[in-house]
N, CA, C and O atoms as CSV, one atom per row, in Angstrom:
chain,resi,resn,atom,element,x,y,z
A,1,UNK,N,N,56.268,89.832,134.725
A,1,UNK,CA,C,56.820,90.794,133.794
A,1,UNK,C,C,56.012,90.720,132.510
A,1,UNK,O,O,55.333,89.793,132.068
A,2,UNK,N,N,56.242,91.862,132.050
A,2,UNK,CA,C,54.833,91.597,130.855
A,2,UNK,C,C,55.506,91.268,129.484
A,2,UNK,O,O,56.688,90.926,129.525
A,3,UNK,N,N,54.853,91.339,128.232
A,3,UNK,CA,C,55.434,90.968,127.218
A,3,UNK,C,C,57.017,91.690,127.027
A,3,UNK,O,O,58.179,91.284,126.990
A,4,UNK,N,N,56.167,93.253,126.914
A,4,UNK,CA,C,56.343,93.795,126.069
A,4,UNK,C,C,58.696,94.280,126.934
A,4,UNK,O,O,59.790,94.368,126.377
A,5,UNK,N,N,58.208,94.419,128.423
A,5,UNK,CA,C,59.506,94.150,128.995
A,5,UNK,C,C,60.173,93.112,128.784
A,5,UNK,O,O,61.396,93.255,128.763
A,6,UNK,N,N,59.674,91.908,128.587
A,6,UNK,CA,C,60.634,90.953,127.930
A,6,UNK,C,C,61.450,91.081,126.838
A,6,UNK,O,O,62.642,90.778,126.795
A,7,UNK,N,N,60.661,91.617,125.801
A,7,UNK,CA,C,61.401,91.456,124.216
A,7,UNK,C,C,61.923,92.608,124.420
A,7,UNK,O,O,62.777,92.906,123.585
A,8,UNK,N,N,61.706,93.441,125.301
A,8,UNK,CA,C,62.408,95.005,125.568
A,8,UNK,C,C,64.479,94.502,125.995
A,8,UNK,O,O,65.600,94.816,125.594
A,9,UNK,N,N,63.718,93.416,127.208
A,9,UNK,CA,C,65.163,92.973,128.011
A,9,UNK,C,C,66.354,91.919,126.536
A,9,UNK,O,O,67.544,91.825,126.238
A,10,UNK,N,N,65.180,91.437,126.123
A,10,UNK,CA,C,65.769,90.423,124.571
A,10,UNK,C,C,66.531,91.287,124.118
A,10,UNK,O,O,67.734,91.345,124.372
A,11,UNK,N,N,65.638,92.392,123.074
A,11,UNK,CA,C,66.152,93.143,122.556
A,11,UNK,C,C,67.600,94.154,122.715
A,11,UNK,O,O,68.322,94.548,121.798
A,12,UNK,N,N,67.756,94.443,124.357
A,12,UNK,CA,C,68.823,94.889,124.990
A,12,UNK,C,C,69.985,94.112,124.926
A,12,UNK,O,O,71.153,94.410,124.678
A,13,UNK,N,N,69.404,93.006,125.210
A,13,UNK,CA,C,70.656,91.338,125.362
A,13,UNK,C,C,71.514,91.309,124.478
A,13,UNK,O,O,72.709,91.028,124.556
A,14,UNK,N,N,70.650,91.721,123.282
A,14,UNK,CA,C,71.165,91.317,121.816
A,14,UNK,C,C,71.940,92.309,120.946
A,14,UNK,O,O,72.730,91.979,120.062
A,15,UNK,N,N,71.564,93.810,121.365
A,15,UNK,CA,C,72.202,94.708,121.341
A,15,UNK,C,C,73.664,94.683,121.466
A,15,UNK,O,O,74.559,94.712,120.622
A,16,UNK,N,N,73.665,94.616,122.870
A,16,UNK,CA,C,74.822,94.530,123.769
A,16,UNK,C,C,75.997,93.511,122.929
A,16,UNK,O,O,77.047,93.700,122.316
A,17,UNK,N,N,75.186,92.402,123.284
A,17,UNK,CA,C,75.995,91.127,122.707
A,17,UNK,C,C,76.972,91.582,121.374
A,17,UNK,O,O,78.181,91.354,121.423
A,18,UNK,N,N,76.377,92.223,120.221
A,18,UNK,CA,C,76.284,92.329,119.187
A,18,UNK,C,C,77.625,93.433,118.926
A,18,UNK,O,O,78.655,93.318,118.262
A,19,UNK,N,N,77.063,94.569,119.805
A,19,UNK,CA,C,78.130,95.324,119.799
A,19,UNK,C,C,79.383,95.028,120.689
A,19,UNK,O,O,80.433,95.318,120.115
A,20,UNK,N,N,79.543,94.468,122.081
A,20,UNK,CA,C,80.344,93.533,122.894
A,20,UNK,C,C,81.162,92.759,121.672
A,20,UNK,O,O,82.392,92.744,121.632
A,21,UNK,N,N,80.548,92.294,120.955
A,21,UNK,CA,C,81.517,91.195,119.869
A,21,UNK,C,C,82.115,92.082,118.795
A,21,UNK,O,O,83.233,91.967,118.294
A,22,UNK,N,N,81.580,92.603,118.639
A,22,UNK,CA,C,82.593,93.874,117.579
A,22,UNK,C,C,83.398,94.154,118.014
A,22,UNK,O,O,84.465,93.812,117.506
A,23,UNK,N,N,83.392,94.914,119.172
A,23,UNK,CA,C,84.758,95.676,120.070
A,23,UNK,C,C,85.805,94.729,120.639
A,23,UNK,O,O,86.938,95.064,120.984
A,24,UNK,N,N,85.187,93.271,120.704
A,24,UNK,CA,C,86.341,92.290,121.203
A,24,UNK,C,C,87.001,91.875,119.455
A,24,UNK,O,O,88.039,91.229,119.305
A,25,UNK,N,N,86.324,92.294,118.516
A,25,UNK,CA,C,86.912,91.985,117.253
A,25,UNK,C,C,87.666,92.619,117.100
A,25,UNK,O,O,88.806,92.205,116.886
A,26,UNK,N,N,87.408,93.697,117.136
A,26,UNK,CA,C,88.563,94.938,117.430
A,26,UNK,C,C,89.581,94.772,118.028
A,26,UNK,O,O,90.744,94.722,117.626
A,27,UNK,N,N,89.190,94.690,118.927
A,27,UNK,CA,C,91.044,94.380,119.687
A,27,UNK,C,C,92.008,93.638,119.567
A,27,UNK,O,O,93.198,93.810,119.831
A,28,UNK,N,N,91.348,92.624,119.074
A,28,UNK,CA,C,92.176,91.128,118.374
A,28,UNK,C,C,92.533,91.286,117.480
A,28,UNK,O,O,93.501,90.619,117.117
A,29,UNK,N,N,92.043,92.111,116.746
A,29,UNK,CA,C,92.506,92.767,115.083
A,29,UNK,C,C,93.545,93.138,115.259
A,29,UNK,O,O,94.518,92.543,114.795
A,30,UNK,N,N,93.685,94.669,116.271
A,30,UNK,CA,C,94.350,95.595,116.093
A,30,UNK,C,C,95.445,94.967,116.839
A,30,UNK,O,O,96.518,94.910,116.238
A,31,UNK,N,N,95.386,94.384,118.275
A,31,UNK,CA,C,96.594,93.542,118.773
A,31,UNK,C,C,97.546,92.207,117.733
A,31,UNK,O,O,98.689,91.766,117.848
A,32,UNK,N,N,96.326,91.874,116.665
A,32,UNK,CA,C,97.469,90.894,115.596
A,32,UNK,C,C,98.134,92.128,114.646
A,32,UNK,O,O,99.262,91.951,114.185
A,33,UNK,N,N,97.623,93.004,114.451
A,33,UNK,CA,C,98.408,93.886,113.546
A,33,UNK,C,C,99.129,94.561,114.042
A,33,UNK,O,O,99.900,95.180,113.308
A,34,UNK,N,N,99.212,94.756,115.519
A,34,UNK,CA,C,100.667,95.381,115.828
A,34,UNK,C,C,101.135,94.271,116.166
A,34,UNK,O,O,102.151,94.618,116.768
A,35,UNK,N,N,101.109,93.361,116.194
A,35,UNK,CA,C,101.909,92.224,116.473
A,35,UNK,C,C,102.921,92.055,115.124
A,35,UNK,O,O,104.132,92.255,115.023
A,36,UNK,N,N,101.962,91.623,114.174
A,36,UNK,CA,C,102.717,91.573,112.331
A,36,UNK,C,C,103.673,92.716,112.518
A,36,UNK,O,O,104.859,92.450,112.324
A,37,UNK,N,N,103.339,94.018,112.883
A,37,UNK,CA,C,104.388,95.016,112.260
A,37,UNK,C,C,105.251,94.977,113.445
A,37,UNK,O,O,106.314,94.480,113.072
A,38,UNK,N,N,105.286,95.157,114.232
A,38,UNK,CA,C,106.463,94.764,115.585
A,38,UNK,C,C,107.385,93.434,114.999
A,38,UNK,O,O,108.607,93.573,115.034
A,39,UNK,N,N,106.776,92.044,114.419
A,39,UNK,CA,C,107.772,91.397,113.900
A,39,UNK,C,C,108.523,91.990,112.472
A,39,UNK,O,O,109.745,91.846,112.466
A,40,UNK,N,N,108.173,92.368,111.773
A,40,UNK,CA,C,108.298,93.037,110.576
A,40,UNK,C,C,109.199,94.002,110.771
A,40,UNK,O,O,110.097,93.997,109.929
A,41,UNK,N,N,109.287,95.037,111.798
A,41,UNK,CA,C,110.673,96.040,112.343
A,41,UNK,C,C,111.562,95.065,112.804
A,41,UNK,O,O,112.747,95.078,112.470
A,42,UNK,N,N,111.005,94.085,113.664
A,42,UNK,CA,C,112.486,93.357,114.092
A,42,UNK,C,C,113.002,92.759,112.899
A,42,UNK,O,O,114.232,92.794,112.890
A,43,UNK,N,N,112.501,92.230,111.903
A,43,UNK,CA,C,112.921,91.456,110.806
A,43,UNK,C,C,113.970,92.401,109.860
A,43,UNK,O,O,115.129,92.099,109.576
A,44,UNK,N,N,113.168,93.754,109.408
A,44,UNK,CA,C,114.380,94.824,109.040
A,44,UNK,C,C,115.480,95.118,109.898
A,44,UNK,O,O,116.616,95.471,109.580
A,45,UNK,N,N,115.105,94.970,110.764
A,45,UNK,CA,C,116.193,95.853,111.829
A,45,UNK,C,C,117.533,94.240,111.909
A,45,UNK,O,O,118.621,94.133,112.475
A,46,UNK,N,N,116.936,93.518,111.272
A,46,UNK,CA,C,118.090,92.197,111.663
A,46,UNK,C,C,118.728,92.275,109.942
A,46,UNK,O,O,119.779,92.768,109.532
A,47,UNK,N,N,118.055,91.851,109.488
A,47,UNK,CA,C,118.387,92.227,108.445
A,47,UNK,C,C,119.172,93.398,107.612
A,47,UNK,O,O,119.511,93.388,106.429
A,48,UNK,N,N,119.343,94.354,108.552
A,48,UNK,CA,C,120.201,95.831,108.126
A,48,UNK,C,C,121.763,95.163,108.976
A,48,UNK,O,O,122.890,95.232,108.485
A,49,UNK,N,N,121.411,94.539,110.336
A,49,UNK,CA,C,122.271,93.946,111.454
A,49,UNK,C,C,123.397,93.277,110.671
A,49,UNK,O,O,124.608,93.348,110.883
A,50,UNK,N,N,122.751,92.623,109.738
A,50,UNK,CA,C,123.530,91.814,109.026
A,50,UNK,C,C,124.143,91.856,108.283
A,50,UNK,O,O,125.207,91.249,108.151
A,51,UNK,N,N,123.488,92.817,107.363
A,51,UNK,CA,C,124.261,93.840,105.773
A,51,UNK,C,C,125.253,94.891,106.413
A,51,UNK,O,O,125.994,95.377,105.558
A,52,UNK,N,N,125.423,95.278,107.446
A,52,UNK,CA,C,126.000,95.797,108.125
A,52,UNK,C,C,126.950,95.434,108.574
A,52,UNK,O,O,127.729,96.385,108.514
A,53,UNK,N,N,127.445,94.567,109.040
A,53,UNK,CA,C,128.799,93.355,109.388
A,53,UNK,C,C,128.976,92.955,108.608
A,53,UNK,O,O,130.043,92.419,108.910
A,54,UNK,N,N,128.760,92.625,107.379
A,54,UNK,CA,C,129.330,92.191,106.311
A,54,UNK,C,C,130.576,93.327,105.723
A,54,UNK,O,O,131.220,93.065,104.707
């Protein structure tokens, strides 16, 4: 294989990689932040539960 396909295949590797790790950043982001606000409704919603029976 010659040089220039090597640093071609590098260059691809690294690409990939690069953007691959963004989009898994992404999802972990966006899955902890609906996570926070999913606890955050249950927390109001208990909290009204409560002012409510009183």
């Amino acid at each position: 294989m010659s040089f220039e396909a090597t640093a071609g295949l590098i260059e691809l590797g690294f690409f990939y990689t690069v953007v691959l790790g963004f989009g898994i950043w992404q999802l972990v982001k966006i899955r902890r932040e609906i996570a926070r606000d999913a606890e955050a409704k249950a927390t109001r919603a208990k909290k009204s539960d409560d002012q409510s029976d009183k």
